[in-house]
C-alpha positions in Angstrom: -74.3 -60.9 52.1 -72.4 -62.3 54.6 -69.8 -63.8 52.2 -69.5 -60.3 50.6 -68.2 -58.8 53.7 -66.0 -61.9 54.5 -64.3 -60.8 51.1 -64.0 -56.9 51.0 -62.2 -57.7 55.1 -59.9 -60.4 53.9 -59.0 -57.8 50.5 -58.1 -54.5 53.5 -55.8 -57.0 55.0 -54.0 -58.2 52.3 -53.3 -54.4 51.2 -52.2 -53.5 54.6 -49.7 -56.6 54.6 -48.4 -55.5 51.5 -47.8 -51.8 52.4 -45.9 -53.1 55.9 -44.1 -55.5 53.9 -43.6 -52.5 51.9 -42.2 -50.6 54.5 -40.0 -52.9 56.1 -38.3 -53.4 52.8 -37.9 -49.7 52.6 -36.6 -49.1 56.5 -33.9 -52.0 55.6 -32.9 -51.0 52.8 -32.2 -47.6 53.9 -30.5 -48.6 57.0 -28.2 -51.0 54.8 -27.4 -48.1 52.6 -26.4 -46.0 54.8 -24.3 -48.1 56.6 -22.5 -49.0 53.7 -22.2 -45.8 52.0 -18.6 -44.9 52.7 -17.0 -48.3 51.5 -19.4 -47.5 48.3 -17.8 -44.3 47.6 -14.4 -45.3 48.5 -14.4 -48.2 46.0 -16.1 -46.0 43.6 -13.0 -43.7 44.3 -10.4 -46.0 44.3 -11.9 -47.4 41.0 -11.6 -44.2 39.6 -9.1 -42.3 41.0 -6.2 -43.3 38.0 -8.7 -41.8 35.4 -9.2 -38.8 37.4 -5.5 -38.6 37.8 -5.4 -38.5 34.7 -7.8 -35.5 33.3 -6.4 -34.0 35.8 -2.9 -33.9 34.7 -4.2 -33.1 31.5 -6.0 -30.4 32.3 -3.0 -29.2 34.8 -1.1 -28.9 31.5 -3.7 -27.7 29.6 -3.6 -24.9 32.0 -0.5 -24.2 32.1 -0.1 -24.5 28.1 -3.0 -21.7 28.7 -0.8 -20.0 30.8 1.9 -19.9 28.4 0.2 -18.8 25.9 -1.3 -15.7 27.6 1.6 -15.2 29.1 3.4 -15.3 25.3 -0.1 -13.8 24.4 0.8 -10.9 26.5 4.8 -10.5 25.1 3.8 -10.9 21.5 1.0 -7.5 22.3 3.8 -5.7 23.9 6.6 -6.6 20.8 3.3 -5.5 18.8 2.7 -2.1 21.0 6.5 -1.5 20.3 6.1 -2.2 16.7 3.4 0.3 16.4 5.3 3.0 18.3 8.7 2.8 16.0 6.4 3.1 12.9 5.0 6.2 15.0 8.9 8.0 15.3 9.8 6.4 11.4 6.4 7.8 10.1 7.1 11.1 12.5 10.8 11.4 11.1 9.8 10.3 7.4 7.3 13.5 7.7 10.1 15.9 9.0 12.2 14.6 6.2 9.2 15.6 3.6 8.7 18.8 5.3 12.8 19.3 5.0 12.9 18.1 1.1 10.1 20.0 0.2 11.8 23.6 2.0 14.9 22.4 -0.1 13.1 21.7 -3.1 11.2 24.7 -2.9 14.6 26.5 -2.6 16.1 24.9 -5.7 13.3 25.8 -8.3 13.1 29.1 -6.6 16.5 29.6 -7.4 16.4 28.3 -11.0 13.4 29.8 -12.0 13.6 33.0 -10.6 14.4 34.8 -13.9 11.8 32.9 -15.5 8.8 34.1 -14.7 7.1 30.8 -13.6 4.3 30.7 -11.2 4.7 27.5 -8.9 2.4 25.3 -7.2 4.5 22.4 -5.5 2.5 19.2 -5.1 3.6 15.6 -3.5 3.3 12.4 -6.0 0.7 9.8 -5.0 0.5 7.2 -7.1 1.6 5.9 -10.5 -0.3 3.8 -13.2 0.3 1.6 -16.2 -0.2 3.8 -18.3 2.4 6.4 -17.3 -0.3 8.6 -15.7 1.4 9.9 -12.0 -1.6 11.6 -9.5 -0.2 14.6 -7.6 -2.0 15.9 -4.0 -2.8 19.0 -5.8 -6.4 20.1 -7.9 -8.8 22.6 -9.0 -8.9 24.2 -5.4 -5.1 24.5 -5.8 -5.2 26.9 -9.2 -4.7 23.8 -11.3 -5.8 23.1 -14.8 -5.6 20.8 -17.2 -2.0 21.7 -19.8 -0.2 22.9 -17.1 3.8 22.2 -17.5 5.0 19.4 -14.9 8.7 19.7 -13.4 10.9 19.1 -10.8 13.3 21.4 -8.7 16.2 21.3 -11.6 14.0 21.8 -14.4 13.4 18.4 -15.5 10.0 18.3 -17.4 7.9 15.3 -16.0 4.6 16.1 -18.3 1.6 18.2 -18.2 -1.8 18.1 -16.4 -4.2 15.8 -17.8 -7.2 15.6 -15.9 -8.4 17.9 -12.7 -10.2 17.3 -9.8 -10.8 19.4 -6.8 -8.0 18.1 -4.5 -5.8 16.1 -7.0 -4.9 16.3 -10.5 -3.0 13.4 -13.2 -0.1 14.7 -15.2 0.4 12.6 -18.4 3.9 11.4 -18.0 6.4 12.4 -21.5 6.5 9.0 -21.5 3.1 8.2 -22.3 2.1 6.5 -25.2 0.0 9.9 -26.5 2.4 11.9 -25.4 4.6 14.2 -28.4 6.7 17.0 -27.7 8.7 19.4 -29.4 12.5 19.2 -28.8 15.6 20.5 -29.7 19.1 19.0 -29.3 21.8 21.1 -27.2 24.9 20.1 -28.8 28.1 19.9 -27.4 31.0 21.1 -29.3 34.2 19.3 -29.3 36.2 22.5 -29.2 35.9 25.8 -27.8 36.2 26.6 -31.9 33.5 24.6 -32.6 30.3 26.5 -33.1 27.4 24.8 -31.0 23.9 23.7 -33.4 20.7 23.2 -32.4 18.5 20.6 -34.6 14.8 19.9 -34.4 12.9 16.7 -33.5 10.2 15.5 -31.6 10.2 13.1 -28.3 7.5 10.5 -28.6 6.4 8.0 -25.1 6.3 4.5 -25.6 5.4 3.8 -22.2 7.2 1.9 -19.4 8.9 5.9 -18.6 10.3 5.3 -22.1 10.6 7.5 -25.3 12.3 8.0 -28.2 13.4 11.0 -30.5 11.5 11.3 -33.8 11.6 13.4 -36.8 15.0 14.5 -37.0 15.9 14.8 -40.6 18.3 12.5 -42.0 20.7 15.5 -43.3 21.2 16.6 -39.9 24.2 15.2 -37.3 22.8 14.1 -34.0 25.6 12.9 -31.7 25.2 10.4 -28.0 25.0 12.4 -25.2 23.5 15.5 -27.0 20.8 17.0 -24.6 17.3 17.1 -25.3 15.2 20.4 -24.4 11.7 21.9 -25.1 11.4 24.2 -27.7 9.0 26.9 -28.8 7.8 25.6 -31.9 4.8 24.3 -30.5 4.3 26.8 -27.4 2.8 23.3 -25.1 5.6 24.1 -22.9 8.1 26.6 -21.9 11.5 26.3 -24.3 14.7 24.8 -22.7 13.4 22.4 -19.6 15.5 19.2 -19.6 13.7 16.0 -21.5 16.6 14.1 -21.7 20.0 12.8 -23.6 20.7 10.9 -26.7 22.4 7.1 -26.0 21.9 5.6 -29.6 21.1 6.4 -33.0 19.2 5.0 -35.0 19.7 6.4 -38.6 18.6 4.8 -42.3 19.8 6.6 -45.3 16.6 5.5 -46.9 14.5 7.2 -44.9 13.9 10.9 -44.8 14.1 11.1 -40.8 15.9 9.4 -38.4 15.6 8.1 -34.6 17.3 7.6 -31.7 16.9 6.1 -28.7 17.1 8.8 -25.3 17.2 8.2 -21.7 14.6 10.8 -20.0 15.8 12.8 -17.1 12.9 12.5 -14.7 13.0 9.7 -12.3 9.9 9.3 -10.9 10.2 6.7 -8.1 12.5 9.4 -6.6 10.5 12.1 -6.9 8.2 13.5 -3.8 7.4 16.8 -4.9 6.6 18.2 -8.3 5.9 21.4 -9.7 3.2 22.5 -11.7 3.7 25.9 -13.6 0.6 27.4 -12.7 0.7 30.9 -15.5 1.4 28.8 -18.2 -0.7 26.2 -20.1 -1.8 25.9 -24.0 
């Protein structure tokens, strides 16, 4: 028994000398530390202080590269701002200039067809496909309907109204590839003797705004630069709007008709507004 204390009091004082050992170590090394922390840091600092020199050049022209480029950031908005606003005044005068065509085109086919008895819608081109179909701004809700005659302020015929919608229509170009019209030739005398003829054909599309003159019979003298006009016979149009003039024959003895090559009047890339004789369709 005795023994058994002898041995739990020698195992308390070995625990308490290692917990003040303990604590000495601890007090000493804290006192060390802090006495030596300042020469710690400044080594550290000195160590590191080219490294740190240089990030921080790097990141003093990283900044000012930054800089820059808001600053150039900041230009290139206000050359954009300026953009927008000129577009603004071109797109502003462009629609004055429409407005101003269109008066003066309204003027022009008032003027020639006064006597004529047309009824005119005007409407603005829009677009033009591949297969010389144009699409004009004006539809069902405008009085239009599929046939309707197609011109422009002299009397140029561009086509007829193909398909209708309520706020746009397509006019089947003369130069289409189903388009066939009835033509007649205004020939130009030589002499103020001469008596002026008038011969019979038809003006076929081959597409790309092209078309040719068909069905002329071979008997009958067709000269370049004759003029091309609608005519009655087939009542799809009204007679004598301008199709377009002769530039090359194309005649075969063997053949009972003859050809010729014709360059159309309408120019469509130059064309804004159209007319569409409303009182008139087939």
């Amino acid at each position: 028994m005795n023994e058994a204390k002898k041995f739990s009091i020698k195992h308390k004082n070995k625990n308490w000398l290692k917990f003040l050992i303990g604590a000495i170590v601890f007090l000493f090394l804290f006192f060390v530390l802090n006495i030596f922390v300042s020469p710690i840091r400044n080594g550290f600092y000195t160590i590191s202080s080219p490294i740190q020199k240089i990030f921080w050049s790097a990141g003093e022209s990283s900044s000012l590269f930054l800089s820059s480029l808001s600053s150039g950031g900041s230009l290139a908005k206000e050359n954009e701002n300026l953009k927008i606003e000129n577009q603004k005044l071109l797109s502003q005068l462009a629609f004055l200039q429409s407005i101003e065509q269109s008066n003066q085109a309204q003027s022009d086919v008032s003027v020639s067809c006064q006597n004529s008895g047309f009824k005119l819608v005007m409407a603005g081109v829009i677009g033009l496909d591949s297969e010389d179909i144009l699409s004009i701004n004006k539809g069902s809700a405008d009085g239009i309907a599929e046939g309707m005659p197609v011109i422009n302020q002299q009397n140029v015929l561009f086509g007829k109204i193909s398909k209708v919608y309520k706020n746009f229509s397509k006019v089947m170009l003369i130069s289409n590839k189903n388009s066939v019209i009835n033509v007649k030739t205004q020939h130009v005398p030589e002499s103020a003797s001469a008596t002026s003829s008038e011969i019979d054909g038809v003006v076929k599309g081959e597409g790309g705004l092209n078309a040719y003159l068909d069905l002329v019979p071979i008997s009958d003298n067709i000269d370049l630069q004759d003029v091309l006009v609608t005519s009655a016979i087939e009542k799809s149009f009204p007679k004598d709007l301008l199709v377009g003039k002769i530039i090359q024959k194309n005649k075969n003895d063997q053949k009972p008709f003859q050809q010729a090559e014709i360059s159309l009047f309408f120019n469509v890339k130059s064309s804004d507004n159209l007319f569409v004789i409303a009182n008139f369709k087939r």
